[in-house]
PyMOL Python script that loads the backbone (N, CA, C, O; Angstrom):
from pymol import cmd

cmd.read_pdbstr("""\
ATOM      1  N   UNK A   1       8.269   3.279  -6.089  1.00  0.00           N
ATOM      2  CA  UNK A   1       7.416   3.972  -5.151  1.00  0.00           C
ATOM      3  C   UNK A   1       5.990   3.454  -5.285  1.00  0.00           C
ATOM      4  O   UNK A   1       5.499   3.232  -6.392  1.00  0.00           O
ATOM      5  N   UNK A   2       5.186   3.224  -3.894  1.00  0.00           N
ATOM      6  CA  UNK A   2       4.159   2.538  -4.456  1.00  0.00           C
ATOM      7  C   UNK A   2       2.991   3.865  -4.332  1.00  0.00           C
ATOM      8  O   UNK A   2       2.931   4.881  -3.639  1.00  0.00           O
ATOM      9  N   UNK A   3       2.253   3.340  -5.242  1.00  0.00           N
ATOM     10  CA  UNK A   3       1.618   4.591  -6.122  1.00  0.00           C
ATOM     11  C   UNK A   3      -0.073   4.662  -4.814  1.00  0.00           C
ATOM     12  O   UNK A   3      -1.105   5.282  -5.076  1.00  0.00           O
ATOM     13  N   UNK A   4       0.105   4.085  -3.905  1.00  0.00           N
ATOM     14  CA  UNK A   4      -1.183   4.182  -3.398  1.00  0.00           C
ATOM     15  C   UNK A   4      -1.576   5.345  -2.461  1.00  0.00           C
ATOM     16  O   UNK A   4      -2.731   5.556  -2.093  1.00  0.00           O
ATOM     17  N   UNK A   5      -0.507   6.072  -2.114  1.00  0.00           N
ATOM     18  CA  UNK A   5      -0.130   7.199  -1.569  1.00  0.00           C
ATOM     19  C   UNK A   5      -0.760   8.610  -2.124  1.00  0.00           C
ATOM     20  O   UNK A   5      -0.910   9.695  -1.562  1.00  0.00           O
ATOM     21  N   UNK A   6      -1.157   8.038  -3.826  1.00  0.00           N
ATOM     22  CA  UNK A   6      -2.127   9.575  -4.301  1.00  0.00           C
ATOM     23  C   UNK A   6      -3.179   8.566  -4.926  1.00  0.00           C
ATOM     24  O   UNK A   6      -3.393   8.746  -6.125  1.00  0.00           O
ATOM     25  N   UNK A   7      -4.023   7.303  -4.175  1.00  0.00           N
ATOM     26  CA  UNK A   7      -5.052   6.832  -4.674  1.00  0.00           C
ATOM     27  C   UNK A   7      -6.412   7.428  -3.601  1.00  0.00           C
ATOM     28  O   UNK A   7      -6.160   7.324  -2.400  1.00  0.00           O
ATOM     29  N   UNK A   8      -7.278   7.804  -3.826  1.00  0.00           N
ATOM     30  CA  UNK A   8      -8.231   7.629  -3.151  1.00  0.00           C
ATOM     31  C   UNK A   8      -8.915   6.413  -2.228  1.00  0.00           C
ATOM     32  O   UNK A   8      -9.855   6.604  -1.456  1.00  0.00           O
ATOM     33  N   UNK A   9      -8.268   5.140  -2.456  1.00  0.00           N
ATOM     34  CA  UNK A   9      -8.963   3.985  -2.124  1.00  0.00           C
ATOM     35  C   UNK A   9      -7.837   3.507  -0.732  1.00  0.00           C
ATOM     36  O   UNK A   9      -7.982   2.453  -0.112  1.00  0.00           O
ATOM     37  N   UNK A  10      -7.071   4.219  -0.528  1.00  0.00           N
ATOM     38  CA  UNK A  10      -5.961   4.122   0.368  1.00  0.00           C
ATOM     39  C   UNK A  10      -6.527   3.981   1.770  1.00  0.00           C
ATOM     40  O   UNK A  10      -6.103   2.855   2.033  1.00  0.00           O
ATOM     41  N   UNK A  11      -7.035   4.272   2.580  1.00  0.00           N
ATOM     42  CA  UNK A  11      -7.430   4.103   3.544  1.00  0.00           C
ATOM     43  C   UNK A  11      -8.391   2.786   3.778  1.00  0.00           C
ATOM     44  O   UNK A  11      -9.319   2.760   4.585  1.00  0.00           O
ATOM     45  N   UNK A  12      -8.181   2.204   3.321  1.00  0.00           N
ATOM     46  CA  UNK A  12      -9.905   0.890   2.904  1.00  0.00           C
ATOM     47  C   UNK A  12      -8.961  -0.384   2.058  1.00  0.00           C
ATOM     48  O   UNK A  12      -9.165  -1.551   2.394  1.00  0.00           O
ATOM     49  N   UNK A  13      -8.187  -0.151   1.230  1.00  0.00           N
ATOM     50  CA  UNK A  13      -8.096  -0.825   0.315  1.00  0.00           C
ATOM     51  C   UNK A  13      -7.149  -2.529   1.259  1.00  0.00           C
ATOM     52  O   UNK A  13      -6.397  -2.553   2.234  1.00  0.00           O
ATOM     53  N   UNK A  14      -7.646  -3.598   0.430  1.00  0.00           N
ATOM     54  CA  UNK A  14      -7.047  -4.643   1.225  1.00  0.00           C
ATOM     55  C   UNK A  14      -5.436  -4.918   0.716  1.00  0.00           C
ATOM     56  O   UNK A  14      -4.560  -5.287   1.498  1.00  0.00           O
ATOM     57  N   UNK A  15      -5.247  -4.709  -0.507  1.00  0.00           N
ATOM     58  CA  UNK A  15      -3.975  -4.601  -1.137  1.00  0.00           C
ATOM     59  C   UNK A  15      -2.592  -3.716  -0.223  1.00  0.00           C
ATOM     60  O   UNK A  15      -1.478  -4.172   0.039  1.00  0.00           O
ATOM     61  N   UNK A  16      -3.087  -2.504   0.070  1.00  0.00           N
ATOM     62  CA  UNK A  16      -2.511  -1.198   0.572  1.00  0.00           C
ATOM     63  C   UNK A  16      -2.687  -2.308   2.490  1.00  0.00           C
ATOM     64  O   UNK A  16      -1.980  -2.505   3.478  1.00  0.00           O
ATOM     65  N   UNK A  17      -3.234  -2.461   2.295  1.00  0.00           N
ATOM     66  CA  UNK A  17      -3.281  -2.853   4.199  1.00  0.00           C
ATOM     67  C   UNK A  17      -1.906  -4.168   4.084  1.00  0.00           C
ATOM     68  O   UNK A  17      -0.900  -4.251   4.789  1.00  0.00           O
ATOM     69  N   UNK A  18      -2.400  -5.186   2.790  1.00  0.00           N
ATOM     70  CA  UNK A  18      -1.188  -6.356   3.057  1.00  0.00           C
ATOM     71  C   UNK A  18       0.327  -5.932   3.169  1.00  0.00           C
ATOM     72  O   UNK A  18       1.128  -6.359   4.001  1.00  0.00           O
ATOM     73  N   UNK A  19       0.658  -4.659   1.792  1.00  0.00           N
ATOM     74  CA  UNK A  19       1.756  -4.004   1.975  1.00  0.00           C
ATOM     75  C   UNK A  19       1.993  -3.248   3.305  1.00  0.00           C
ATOM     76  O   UNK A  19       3.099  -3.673   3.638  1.00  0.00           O
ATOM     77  N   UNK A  20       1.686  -2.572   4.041  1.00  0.00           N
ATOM     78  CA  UNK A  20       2.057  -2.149   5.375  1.00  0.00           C
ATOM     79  C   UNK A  20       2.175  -3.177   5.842  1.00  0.00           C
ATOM     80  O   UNK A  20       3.349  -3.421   5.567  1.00  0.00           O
ATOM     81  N   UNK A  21       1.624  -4.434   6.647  1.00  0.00           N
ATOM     82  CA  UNK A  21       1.623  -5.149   7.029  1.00  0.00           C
ATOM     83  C   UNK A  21       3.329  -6.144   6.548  1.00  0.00           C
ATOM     84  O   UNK A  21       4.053  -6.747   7.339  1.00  0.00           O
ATOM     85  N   UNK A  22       3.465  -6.038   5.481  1.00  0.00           N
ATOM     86  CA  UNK A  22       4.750  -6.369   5.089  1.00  0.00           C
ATOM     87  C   UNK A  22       6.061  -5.260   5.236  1.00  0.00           C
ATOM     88  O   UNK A  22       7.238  -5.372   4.893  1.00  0.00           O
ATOM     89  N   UNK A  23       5.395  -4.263   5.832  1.00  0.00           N
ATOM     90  CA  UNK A  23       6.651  -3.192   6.352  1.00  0.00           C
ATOM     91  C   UNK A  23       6.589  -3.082   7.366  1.00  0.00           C
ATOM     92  O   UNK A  23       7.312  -2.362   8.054  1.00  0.00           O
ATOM     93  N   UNK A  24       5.582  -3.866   7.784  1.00  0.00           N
ATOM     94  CA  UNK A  24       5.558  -3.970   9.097  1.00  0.00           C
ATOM     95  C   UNK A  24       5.188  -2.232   9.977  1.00  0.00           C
ATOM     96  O   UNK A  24       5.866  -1.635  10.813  1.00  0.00           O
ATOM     97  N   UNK A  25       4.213  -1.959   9.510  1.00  0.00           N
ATOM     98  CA  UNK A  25       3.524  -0.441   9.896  1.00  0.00           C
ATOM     99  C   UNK A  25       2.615  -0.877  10.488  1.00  0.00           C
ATOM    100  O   UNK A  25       2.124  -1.914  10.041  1.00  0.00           O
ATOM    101  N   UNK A  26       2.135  -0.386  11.488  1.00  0.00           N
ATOM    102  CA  UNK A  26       0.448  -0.651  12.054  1.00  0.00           C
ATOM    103  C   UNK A  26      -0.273   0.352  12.150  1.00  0.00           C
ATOM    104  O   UNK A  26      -1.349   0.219  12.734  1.00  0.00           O
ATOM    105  N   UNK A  27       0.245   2.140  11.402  1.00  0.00           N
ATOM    106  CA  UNK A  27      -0.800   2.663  11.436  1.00  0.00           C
ATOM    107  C   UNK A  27      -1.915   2.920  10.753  1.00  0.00           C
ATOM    108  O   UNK A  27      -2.632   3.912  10.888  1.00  0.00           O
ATOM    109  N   UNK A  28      -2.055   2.067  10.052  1.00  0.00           N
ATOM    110  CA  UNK A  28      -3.252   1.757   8.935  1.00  0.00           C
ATOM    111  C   UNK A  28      -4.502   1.333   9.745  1.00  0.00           C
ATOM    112  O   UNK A  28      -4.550   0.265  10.356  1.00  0.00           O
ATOM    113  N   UNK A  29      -5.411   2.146   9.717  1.00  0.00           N
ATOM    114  CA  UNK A  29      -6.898   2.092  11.055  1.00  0.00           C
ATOM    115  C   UNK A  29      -8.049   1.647   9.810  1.00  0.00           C
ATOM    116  O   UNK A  29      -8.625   2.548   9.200  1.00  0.00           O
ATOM    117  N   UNK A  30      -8.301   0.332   9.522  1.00  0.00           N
ATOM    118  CA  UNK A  30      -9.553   0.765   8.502  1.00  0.00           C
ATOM    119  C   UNK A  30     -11.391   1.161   9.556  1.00  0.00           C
ATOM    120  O   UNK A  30     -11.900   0.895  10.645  1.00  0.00           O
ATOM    121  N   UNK A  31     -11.647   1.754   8.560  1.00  0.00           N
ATOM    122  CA  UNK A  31     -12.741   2.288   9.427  1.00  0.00           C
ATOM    123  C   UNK A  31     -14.158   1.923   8.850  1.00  0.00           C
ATOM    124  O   UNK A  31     -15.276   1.986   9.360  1.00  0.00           O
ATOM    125  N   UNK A  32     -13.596   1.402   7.243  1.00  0.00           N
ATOM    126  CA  UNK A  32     -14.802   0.804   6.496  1.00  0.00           C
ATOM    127  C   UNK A  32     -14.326  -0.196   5.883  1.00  0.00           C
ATOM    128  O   UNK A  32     -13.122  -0.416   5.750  1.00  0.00           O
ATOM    129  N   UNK A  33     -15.401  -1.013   5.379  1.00  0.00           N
ATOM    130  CA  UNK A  33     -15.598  -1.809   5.038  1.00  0.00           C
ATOM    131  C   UNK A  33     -14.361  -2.385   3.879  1.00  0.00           C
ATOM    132  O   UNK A  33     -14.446  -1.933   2.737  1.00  0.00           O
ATOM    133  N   UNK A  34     -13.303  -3.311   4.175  1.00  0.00           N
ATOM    134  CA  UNK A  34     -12.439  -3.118   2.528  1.00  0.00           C
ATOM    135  C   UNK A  34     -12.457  -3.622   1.539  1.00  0.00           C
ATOM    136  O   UNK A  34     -13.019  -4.676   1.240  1.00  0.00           O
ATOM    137  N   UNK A  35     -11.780  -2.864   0.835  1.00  0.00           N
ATOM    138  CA  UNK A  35     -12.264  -2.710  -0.783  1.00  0.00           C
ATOM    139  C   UNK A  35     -11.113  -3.725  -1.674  1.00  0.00           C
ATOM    140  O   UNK A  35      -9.996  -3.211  -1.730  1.00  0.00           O
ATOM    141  N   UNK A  36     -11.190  -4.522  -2.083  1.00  0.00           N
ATOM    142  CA  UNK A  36     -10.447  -4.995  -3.078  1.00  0.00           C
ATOM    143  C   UNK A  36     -10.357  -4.999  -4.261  1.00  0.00           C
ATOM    144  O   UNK A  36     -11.218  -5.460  -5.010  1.00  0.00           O
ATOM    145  N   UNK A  37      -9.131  -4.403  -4.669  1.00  0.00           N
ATOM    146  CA  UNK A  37      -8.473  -3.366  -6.097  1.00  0.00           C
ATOM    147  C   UNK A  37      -8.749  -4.673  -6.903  1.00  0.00           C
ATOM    148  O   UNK A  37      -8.869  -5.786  -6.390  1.00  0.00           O
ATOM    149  N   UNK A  38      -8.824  -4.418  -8.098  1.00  0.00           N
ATOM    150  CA  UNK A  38      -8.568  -5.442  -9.297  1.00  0.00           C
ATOM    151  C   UNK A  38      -7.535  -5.296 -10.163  1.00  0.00           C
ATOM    152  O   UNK A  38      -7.164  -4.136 -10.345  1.00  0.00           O
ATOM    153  N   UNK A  39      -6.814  -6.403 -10.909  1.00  0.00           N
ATOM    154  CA  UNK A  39      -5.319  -6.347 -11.479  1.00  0.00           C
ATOM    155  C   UNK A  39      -4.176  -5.591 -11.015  1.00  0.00           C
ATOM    156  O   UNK A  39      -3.562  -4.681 -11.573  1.00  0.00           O
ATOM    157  N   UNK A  40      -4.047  -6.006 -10.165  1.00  0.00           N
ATOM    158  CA  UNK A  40      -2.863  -5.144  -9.136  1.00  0.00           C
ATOM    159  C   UNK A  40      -1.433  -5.924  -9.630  1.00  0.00           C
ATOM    160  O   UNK A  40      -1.186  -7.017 -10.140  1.00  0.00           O
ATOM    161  N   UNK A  41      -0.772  -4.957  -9.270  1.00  0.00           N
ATOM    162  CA  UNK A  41       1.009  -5.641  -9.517  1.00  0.00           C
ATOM    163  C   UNK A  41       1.760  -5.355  -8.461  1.00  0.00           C
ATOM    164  O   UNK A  41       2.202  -4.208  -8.537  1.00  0.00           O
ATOM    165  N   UNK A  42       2.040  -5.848  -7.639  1.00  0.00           N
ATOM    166  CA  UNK A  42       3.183  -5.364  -6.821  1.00  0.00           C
ATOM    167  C   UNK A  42       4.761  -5.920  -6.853  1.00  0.00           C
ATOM    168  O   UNK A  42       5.113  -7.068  -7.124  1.00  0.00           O
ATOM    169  N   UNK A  43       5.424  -5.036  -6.579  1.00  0.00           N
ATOM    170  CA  UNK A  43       6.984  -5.085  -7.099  1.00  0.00           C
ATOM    171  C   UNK A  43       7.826  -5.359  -6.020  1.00  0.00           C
ATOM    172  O   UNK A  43       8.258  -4.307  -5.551  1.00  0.00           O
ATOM    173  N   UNK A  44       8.398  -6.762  -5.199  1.00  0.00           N
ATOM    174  CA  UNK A  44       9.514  -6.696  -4.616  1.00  0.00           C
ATOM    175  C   UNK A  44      10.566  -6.850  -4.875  1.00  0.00           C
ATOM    176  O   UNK A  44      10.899  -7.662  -5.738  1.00  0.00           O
ATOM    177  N   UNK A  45      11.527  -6.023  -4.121  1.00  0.00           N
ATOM    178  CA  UNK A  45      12.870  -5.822  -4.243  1.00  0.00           C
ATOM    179  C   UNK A  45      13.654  -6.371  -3.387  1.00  0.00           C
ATOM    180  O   UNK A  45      13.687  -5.809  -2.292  1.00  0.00           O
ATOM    181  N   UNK A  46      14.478  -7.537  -3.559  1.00  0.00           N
ATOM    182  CA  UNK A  46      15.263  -8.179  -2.614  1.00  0.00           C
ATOM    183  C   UNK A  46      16.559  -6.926  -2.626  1.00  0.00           C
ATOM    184  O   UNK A  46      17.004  -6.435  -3.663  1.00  0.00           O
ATOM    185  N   UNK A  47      17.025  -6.561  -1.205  1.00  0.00           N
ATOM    186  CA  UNK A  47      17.719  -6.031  -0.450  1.00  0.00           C
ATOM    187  C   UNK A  47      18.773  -7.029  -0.004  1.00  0.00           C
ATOM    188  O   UNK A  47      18.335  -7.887   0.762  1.00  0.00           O
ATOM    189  N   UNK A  48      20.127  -7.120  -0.323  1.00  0.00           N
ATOM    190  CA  UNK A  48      20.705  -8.090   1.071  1.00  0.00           C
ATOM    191  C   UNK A  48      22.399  -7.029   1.550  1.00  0.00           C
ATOM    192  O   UNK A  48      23.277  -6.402   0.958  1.00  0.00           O
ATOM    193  N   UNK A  49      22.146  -7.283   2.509  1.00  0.00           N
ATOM    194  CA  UNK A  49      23.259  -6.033   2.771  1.00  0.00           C
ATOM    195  C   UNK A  49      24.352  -7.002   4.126  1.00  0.00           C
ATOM    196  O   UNK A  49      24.140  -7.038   5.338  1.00  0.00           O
ATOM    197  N   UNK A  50      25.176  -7.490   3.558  1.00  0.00           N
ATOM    198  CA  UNK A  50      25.970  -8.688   4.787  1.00  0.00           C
ATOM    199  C   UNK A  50      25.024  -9.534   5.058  1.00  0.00           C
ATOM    200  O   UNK A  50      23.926  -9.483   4.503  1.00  0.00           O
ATOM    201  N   UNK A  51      25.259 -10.175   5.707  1.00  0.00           N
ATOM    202  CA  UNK A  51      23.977 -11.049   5.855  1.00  0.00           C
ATOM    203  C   UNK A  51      22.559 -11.296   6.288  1.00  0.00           C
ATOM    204  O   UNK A  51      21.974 -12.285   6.730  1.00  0.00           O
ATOM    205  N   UNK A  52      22.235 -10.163   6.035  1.00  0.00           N
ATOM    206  CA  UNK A  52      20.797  -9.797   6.304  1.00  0.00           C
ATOM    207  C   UNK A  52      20.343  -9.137   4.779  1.00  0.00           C
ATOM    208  O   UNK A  52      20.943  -8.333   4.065  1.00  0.00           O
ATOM    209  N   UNK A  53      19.018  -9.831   4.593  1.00  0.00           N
ATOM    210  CA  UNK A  53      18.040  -9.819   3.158  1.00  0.00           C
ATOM    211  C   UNK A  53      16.857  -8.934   3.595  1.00  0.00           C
ATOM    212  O   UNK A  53      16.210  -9.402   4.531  1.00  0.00           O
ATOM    213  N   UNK A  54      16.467  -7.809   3.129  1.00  0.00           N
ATOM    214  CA  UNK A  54      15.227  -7.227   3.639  1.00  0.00           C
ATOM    215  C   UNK A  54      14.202  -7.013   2.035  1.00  0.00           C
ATOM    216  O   UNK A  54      14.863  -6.604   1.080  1.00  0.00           O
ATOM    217  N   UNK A  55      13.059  -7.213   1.839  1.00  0.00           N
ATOM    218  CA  UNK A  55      12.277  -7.048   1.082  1.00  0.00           C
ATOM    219  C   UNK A  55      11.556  -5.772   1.036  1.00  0.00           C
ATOM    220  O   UNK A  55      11.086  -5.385   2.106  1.00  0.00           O
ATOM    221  N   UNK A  56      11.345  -4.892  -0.231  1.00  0.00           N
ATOM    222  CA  UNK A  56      10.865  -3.644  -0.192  1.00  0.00           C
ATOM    223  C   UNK A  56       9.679  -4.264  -1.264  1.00  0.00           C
ATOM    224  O   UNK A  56       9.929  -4.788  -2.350  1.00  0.00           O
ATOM    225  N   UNK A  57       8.220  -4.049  -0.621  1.00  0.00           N
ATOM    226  CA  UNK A  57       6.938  -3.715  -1.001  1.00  0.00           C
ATOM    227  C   UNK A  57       6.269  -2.229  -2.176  1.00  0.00           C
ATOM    228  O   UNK A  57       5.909  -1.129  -1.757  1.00  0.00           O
ATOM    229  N   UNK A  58       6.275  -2.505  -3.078  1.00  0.00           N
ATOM    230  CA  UNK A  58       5.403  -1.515  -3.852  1.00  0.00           C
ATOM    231  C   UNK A  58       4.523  -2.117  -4.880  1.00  0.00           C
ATOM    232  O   UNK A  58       4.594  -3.047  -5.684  1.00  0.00           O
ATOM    233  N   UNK A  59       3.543  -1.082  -4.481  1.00  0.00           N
ATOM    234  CA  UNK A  59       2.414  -1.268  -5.889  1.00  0.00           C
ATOM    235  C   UNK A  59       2.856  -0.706  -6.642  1.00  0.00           C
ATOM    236  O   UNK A  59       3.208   0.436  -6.347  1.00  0.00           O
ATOM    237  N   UNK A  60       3.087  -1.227  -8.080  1.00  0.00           N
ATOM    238  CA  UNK A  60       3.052  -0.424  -9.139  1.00  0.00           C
ATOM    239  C   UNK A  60       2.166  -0.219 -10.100  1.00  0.00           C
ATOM    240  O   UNK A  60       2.461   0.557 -11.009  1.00  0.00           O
ATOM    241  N   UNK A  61       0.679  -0.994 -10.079  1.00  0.00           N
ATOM    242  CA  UNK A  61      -0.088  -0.882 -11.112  1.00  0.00           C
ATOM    243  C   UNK A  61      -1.261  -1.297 -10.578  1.00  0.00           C
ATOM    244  O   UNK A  61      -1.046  -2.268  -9.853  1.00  0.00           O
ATOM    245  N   UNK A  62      -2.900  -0.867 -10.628  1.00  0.00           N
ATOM    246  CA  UNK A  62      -3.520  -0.791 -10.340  1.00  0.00           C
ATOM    247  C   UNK A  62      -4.880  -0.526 -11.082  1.00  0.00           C
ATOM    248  O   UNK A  62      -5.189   0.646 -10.869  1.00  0.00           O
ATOM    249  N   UNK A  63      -5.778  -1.131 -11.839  1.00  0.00           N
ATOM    250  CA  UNK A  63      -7.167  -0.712 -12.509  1.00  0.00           C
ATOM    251  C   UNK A  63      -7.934  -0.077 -11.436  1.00  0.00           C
ATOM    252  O   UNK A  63      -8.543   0.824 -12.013  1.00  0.00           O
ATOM    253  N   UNK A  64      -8.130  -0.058 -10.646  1.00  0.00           N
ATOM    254  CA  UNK A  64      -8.842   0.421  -9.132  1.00  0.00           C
ATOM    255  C   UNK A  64      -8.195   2.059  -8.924  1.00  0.00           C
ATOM    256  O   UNK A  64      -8.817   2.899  -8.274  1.00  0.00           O
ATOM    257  N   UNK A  65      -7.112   2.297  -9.457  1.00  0.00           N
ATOM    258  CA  UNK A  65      -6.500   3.244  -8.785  1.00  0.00           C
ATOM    259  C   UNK A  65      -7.573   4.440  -9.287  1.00  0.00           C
ATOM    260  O   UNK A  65      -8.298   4.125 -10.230  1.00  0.00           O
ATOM    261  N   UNK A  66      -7.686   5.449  -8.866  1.00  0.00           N
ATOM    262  CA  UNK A  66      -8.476   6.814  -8.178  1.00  0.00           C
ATOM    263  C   UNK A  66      -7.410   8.061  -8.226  1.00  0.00           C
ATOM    264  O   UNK A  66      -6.978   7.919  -7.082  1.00  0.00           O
ATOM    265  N   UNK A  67      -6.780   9.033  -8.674  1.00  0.00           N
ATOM    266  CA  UNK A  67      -5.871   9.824  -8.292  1.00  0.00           C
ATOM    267  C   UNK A  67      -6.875  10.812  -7.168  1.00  0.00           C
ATOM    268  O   UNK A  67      -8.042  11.201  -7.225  1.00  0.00           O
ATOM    269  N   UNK A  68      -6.025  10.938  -6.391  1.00  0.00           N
ATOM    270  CA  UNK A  68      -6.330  11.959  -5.098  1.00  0.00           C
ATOM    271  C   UNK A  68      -5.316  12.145  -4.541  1.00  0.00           C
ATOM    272  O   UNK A  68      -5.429  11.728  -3.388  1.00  0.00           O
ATOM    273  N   UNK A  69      -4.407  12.530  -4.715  1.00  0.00           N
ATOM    274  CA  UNK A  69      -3.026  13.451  -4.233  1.00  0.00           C
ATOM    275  C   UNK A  69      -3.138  14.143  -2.854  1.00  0.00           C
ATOM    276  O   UNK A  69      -3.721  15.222  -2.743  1.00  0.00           O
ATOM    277  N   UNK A  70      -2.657  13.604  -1.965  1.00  0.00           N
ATOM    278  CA  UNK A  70      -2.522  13.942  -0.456  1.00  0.00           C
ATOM    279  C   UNK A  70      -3.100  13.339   0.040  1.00  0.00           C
ATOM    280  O   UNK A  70      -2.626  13.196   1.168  1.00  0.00           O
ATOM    281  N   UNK A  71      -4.440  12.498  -0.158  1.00  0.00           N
ATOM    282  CA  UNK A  71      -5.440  11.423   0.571  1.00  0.00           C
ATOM    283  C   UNK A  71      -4.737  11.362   1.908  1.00  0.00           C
ATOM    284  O   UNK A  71      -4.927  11.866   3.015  1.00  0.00           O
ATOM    285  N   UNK A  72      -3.755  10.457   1.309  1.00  0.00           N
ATOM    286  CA  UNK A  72      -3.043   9.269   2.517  1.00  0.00           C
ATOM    287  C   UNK A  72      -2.498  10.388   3.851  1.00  0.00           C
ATOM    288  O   UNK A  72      -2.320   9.921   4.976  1.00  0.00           O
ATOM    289  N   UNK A  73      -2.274  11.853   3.572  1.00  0.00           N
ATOM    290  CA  UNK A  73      -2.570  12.519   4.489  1.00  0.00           C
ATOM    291  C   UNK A  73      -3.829  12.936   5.578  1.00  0.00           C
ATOM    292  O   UNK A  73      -3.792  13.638   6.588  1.00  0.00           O
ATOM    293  N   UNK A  74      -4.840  12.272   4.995  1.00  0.00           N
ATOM    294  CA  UNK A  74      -5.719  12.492   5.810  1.00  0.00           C
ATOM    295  C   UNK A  74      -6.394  11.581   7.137  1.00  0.00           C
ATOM    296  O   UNK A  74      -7.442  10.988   6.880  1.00  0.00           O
ATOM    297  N   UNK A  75      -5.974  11.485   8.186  1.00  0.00           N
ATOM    298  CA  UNK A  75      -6.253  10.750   9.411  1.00  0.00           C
ATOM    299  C   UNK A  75      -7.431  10.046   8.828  1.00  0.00           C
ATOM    300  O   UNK A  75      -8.173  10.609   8.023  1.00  0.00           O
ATOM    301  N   UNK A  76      -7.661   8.453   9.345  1.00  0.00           N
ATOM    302  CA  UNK A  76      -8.858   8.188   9.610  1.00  0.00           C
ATOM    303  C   UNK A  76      -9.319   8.716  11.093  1.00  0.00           C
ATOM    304  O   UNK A  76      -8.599   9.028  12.042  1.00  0.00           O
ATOM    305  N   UNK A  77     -10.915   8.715  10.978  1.00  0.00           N
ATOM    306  CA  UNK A  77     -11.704   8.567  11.981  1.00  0.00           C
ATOM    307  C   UNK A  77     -12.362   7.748  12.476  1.00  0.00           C
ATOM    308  O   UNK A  77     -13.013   8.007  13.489  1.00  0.00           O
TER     309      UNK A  77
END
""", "prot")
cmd.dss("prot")
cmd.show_as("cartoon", "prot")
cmd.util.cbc("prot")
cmd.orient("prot")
């Protein structure tokens, strides 16, 4: 599970924008300026199910990270 979901830096962050972008989400609106995390890890998971391979995106580690629990609930403006 990627942990950016209770970071504060979630809405901004350039890390958190590449992963959507690799799930192919577009509702990620940045509204400021972004922020790039330091020592990040992200974890993919090759998927192949018949002949189709799908890749699953998560952060798992983060020096940047912020706890703020529900953030990513909050709309940008």
């Amino acid at each position: 599970m990627c942990i950016c979901i209770n970071c504060r830096h979630i809405h901004y962050c350039q890390t958190y924008l590449f992963i959507e972008k690799q799930h192919k989400i577009n509702q990620v609106k940045v509204n400021k300026s972004l922020f790039m995390p330091i020592y990040t890890i992200v974890n993919i998971k090759f998927n192949k199910q018949y002949k189709k391979i799908s890749l699953d995106w998560d952060l798992i580690e983060c020096l940047s990270f912020v706890e703020k629990p529900g953030h990513w609930l909050i709309k940008n403006h």
